[in-house]
ZABADREN-448087 format. One record per residue (C-alpha): residue number from 1; residue in three letters; y, x, z. Coordinates in nm, 4 decimals. Layout:
REM ZABADREN-448087
(NUM; "Ala"; (Y; X; Z))
...
This chain:
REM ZABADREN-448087
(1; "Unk"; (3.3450; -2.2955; -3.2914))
(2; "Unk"; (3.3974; -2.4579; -2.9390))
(3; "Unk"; (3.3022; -2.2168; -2.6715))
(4; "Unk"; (3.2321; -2.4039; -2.3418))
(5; "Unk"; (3.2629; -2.1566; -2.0323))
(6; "Unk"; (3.1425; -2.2531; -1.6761))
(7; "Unk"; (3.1906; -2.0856; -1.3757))
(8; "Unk"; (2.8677; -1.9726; -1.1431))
(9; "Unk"; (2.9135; -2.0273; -0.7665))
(10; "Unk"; (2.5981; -1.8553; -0.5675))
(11; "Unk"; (2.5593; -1.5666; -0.2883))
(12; "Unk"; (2.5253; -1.3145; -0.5270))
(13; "Unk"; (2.7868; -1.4167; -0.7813))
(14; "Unk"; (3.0149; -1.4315; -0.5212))
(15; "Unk"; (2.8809; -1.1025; -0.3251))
(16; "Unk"; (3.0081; -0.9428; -0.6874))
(17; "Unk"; (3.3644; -1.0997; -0.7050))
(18; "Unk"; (3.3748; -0.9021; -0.3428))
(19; "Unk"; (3.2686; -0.5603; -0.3739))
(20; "Unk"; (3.3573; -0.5342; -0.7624))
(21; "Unk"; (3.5982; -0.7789; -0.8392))
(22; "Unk"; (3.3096; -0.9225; -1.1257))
(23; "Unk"; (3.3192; -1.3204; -1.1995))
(24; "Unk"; (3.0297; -1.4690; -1.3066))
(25; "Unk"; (3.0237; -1.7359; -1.5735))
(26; "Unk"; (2.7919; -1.9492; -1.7990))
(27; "Unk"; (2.8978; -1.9590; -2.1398))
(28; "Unk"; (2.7605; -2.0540; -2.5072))
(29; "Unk"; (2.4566; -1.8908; -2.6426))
(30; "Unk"; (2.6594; -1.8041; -2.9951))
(31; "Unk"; (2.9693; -1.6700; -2.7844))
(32; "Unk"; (3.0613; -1.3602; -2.8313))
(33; "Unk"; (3.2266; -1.0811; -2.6366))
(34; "Unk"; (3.5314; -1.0835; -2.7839))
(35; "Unk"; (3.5492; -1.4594; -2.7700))
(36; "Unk"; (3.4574; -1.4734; -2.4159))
(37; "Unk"; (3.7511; -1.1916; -2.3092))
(38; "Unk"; (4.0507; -1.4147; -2.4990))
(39; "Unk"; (3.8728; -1.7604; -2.3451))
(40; "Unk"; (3.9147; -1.6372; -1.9674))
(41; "Unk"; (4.2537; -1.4343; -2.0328))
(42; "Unk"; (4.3876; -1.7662; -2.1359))
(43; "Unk"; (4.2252; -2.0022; -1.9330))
(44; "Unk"; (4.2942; -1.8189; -1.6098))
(45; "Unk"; (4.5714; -1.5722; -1.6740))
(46; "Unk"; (4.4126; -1.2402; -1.6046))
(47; "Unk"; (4.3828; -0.9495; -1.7545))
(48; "Unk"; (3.9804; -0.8561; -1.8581))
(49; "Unk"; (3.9025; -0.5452; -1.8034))
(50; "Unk"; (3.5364; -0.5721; -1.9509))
(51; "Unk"; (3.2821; -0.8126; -2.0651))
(52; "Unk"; (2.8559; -0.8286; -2.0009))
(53; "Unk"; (2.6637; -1.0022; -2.1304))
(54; "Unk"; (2.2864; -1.1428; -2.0220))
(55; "Unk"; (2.0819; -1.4052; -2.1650))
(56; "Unk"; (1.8773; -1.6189; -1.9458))
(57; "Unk"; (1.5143; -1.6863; -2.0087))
(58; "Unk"; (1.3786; -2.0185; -1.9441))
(59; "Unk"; (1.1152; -2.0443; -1.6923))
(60; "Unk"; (0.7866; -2.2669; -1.7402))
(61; "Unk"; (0.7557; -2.5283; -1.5022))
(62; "Unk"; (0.5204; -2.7550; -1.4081))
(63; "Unk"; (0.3801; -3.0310; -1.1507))
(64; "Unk"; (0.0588; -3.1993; -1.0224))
(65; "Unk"; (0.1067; -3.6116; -1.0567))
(66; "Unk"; (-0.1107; -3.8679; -1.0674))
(67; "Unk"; (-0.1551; -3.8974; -1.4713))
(68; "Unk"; (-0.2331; -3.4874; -1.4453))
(69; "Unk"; (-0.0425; -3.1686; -1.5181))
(70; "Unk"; (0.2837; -3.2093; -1.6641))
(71; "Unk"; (0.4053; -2.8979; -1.7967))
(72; "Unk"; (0.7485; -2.8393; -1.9302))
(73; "Unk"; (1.0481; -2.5661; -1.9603))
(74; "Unk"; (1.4057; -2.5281; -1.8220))
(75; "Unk"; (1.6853; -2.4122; -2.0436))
(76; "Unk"; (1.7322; -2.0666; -2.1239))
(77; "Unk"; (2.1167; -1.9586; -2.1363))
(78; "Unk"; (2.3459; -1.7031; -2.1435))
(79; "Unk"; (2.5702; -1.5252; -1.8772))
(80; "Unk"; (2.8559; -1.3615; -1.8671))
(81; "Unk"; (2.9878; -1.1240; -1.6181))
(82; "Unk"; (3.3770; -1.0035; -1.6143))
(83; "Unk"; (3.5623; -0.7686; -1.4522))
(84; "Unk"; (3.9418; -0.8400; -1.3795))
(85; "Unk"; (4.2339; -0.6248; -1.3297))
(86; "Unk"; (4.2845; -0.4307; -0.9778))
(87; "Unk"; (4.4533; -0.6891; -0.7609))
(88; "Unk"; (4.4041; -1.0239; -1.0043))
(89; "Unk"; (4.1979; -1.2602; -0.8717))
(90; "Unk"; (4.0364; -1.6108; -1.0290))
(91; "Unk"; (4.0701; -1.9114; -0.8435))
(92; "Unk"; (3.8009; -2.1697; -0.9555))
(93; "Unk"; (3.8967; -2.4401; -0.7151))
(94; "Unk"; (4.2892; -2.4635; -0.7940))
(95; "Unk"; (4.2026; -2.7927; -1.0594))
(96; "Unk"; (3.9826; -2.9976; -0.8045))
């Protein structure tokens, strides 16, 4: 199974990595915790020190146009939020 892991840059997300040293990613719905924890030691060289997990509803959208209401639905997904070692830090920007 291919796991595809994203990072999320907002206020909060990064108000976390401050005070708690949490990273915030989006990963794959079937992903697992275990999965996740080997994905980012490797990918980043840290050490995990624990894995949460949230899933993401969708919310319901929808628009006034000129042929009437369209209604529709963004994506629901799932988040994950680690916590690294005392002292490691993840650098998201070292591969632009």
């Amino acid at each position: 199974m291919d796991i595809t892991i994203t990072p999320i840059v907002t206020e909060k997300a990064t108000k976390l990595t401050e005070k708690l040293n949490r990273y915030t990613f989006r990963v794959s719905p079937q992903a697992n915790k275990a999965e996740i924890k080997s994905l980012v030691e490797k990918l980043y060289g840290v050490k995990v020190v624990s894995v949460n997990t949230a899933v993401v509803r969708g919310k319901n959208k929808s628009r006034w146009t000129k042929s009437g209401l369209l209604r529709g639905k963004s994506n629901s997904y799932k988040k994950a939020f680690i916590t690294v070692g005392e002292g490691q830090t993840i650098d998201f920007y070292s591969n632009i």
